[in-house]
C-alpha beads as a LAMMPS data file, in Angstrom:
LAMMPS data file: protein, C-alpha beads

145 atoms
144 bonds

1 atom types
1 bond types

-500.0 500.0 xlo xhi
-500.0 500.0 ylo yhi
-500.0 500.0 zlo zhi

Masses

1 110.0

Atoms # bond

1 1 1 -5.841 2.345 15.873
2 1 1 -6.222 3.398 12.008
3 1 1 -3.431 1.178 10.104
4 1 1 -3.002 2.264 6.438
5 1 1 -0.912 -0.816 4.837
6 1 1 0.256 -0.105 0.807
7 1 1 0.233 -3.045 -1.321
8 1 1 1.645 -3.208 -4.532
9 1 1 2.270 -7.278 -4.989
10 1 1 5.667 -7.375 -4.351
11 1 1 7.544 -9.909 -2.034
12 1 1 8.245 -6.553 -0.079
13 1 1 4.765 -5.975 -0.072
14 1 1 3.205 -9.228 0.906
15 1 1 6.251 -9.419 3.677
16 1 1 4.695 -5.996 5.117
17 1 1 0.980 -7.958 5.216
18 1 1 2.089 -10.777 7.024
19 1 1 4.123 -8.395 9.567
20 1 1 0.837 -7.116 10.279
21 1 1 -1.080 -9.978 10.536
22 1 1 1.424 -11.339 12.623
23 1 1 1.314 -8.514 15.291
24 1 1 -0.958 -7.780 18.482
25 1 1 -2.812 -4.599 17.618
26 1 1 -5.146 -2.742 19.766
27 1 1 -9.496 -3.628 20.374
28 1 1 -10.748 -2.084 17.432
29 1 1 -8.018 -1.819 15.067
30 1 1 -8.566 -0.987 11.530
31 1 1 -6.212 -1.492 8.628
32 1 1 -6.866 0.435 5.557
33 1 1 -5.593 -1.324 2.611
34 1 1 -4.492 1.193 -0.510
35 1 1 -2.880 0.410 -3.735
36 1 1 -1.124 2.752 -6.060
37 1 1 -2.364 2.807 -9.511
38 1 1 -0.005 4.967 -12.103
39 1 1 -2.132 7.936 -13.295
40 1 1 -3.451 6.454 -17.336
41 1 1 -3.956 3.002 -15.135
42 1 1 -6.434 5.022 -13.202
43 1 1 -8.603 6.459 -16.158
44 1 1 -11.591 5.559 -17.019
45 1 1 -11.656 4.723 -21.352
46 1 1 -14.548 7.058 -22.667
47 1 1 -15.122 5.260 -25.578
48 1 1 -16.255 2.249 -23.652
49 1 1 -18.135 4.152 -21.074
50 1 1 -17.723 5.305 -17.618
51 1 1 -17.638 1.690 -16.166
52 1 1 -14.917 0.195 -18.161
53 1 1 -11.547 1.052 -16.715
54 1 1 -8.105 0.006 -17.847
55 1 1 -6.363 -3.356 -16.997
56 1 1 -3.927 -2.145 -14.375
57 1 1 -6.877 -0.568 -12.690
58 1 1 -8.563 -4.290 -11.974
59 1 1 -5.460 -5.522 -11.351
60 1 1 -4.695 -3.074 -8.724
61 1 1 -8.482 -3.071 -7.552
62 1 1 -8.165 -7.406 -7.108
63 1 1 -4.697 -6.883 -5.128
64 1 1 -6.507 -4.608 -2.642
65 1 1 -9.769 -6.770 -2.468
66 1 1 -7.732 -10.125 -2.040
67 1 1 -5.196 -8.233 0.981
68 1 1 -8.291 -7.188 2.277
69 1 1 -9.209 -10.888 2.237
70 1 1 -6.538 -12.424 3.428
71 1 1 -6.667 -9.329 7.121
72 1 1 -10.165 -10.146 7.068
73 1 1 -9.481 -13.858 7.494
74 1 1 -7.010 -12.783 10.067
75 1 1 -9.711 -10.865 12.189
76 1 1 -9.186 -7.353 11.231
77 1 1 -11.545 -4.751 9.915
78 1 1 -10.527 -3.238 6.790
79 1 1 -11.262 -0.941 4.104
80 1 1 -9.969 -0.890 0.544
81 1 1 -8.506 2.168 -0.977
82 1 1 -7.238 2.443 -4.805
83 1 1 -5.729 5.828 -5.363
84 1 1 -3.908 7.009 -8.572
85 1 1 -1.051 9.208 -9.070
86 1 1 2.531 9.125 -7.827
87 1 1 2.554 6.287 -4.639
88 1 1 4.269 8.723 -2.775
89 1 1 1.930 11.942 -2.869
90 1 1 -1.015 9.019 -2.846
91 1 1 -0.371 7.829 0.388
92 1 1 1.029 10.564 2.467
93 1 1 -2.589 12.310 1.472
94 1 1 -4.343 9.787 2.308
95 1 1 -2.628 8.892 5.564
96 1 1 -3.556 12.847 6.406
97 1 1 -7.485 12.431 5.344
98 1 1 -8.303 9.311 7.257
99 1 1 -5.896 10.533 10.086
100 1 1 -4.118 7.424 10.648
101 1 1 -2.105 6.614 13.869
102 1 1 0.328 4.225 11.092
103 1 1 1.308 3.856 8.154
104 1 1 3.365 0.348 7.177
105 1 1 5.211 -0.338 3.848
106 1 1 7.265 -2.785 2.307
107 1 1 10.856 -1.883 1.524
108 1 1 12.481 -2.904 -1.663
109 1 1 15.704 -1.974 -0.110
110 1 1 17.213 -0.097 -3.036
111 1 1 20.456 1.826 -2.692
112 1 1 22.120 3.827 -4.859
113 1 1 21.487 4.829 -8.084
114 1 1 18.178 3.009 -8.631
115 1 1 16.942 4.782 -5.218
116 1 1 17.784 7.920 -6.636
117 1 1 16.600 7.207 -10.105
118 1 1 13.149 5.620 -9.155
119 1 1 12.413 7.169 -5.986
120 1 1 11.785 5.569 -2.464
121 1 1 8.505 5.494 -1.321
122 1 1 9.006 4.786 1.826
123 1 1 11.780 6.846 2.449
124 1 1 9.318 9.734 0.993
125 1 1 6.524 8.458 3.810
126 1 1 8.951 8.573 6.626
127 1 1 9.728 12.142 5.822
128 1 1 6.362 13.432 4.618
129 1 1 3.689 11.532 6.793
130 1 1 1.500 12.843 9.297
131 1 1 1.569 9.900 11.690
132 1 1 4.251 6.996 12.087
133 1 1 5.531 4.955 9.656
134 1 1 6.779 1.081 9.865
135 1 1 8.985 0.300 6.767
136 1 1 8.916 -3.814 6.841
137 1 1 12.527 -5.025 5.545
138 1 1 13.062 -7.830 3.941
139 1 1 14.784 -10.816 5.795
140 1 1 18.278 -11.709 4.631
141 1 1 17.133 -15.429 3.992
142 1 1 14.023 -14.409 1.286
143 1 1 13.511 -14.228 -2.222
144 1 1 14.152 -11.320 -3.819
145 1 1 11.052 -10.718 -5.985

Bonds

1 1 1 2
2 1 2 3
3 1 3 4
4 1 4 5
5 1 5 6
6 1 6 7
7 1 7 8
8 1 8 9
9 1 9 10
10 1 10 11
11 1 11 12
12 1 12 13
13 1 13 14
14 1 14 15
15 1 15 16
16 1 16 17
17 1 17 18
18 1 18 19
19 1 19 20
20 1 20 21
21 1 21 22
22 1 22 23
23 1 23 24
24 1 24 25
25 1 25 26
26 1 26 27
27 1 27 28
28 1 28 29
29 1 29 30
30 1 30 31
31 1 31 32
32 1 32 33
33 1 33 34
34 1 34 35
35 1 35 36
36 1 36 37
37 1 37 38
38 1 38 39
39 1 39 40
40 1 40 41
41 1 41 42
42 1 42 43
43 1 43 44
44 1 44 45
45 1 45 46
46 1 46 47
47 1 47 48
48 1 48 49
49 1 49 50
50 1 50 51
51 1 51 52
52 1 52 53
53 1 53 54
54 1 54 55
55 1 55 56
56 1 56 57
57 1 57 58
58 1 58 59
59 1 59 60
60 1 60 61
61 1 61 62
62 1 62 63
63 1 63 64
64 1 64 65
65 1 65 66
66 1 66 67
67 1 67 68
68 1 68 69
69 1 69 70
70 1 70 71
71 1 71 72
72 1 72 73
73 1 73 74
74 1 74 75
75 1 75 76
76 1 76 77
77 1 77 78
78 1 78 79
79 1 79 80
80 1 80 81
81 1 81 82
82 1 82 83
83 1 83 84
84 1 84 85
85 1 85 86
86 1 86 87
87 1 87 88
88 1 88 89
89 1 89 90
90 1 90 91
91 1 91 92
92 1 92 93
93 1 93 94
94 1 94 95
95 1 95 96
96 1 96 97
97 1 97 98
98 1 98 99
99 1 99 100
100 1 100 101
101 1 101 102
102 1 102 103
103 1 103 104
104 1 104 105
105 1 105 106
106 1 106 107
107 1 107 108
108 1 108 109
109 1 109 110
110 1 110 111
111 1 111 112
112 1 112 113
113 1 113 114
114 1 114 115
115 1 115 116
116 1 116 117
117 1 117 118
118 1 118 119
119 1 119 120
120 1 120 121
121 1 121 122
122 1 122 123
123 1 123 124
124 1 124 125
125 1 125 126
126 1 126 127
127 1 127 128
128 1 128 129
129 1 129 130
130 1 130 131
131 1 131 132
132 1 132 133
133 1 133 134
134 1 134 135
135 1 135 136
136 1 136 137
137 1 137 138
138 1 138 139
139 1 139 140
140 1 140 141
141 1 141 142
142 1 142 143
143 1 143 144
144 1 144 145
């Protein structure tokens, strides 16, 4: 089974890792771990060169490496994906090029307004995606964060 897990370090976020971790997957699983990184986070600074990227690049680029980590510890394969652009376009793309069976997401459980305002990515996935989605909810007893 090909697992593509988004991480963007929230509490919703990390929640969605551990759900993962937690459950029995299929022989062979792999979990592709991709982070979101807004468009100018993702380009490179030309007066510095081609290897010396913006802040919120390495920021994003150390979230995925240390999820990667933490699944690797856990005995899953992975493979670490930063993309750029709007999250939602980002991931429904690349659920469609690596074909995955699932795609699992954190949900910050906006209503509202600021759902409208900011946009739901995983309301966008469960609509858009080629293969299922699992939209991890936060537990009523957890920190908000």
């Amino acid at each position: 089974m090909k697992i593509v897990i988004a991480v963007d370090d929230s509490a919703c976020s990390r929640q969605a890792v551990e759900f993962v971790i937690r459950m029995r997957w299929p022989a062979g699983s792999r979990v592709i771990v991709a982070s979101v990184a807004p468009l100018a986070a993702s380009v490179v600074m030309p007066a510095y060169g081609p290897d010396v990227a913006l802040p919120a690049r390495t920021e994003h680029e150390e979230l995925v490496a240390r999820t990667e980590q933490q699944l690797r510890e856990s005995g899953f394969a992975t493979e670490g994906r930063l993309l750029a652009g709007d999250a939602r376009e980002a991931l429904v793309e690349l659920a469609r090029a690596e074909r995955a069976d699932l795609m699992v997401l954190g949900s910050h459980g906006r209503t509202g307004l600021a759902r409208l305002m900011l946009g739901s990515v995983s309301s966008h996935a469960v609509s858009h995606a080629p293969c299922s989605v699992l939209v991890v909810k936060r537990g009523r007893n957890q920190e908000k964060g």
